[in-house]
N, C-alpha and C positions, 0 to 999 in steps of 0.2 A: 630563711625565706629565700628564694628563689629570684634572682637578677633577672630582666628583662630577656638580657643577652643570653643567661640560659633556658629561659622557655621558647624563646625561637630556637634554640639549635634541639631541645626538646620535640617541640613541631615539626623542624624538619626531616627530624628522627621519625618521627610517628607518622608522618604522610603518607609513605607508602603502604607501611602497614596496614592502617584506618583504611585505605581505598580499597585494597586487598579483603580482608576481612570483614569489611560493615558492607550489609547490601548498598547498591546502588541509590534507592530511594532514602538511605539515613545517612548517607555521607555526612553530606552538607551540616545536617543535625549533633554528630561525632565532633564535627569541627567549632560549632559554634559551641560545644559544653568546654571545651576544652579556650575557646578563644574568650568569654567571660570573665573569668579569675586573672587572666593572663592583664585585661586591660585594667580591672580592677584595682593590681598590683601596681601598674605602668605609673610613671609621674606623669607622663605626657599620651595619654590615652589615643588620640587621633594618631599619633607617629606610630603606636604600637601596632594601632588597626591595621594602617597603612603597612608595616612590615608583615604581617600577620598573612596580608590580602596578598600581599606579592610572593610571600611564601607556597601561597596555595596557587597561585594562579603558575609559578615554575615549574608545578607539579600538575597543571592541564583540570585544577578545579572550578568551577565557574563560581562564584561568590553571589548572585544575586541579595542583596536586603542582609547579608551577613554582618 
C-alpha cells in the first residue's frame, strides 16, 4: 500500500498529464477519482486535502467544492 508521501508525488506526476489529455470540462472530475482513495488511505485526511488542494492549485487548477 502506497504512503501518503507517494501519492502526492504520484499527483504531481499526473497533473500535467490529466490537464493535457482529459477535456477541459472533466478535469476537475479526473482529479477528485484520484483524490478519494488518496484521503481515504491518509491518517490525517483534512492535511491530506490540504496538500492535495495546494498541489493542484501550483499547477493553475481551480478546486471549487473538491
Amino acid at each position: 500500500m502506497s504512503t501518503l508521501d507517494e501519492d502526492l508525488l504520484a499527483l504531481e506526476a499526473m497533473v500535467p498529464v490529466i490537464m493535457e489529455v482529459v477535456p477541459q470540462e472533466d478535469v476537475l472530475t479526473a482529479f477528485t477519482c484520484y483524490e478519494q482513495p488518496v484521503l481515504e488511505r491518509a491518517v490525517d485526511s483534512l492535511q491530506a486535502q490540504a496538500q492535495v488542494e495546494d498541489i493542484l492549485h501550483r499547477h493553475g487548477v481551480a478546486t471549487p467544492g473538491l
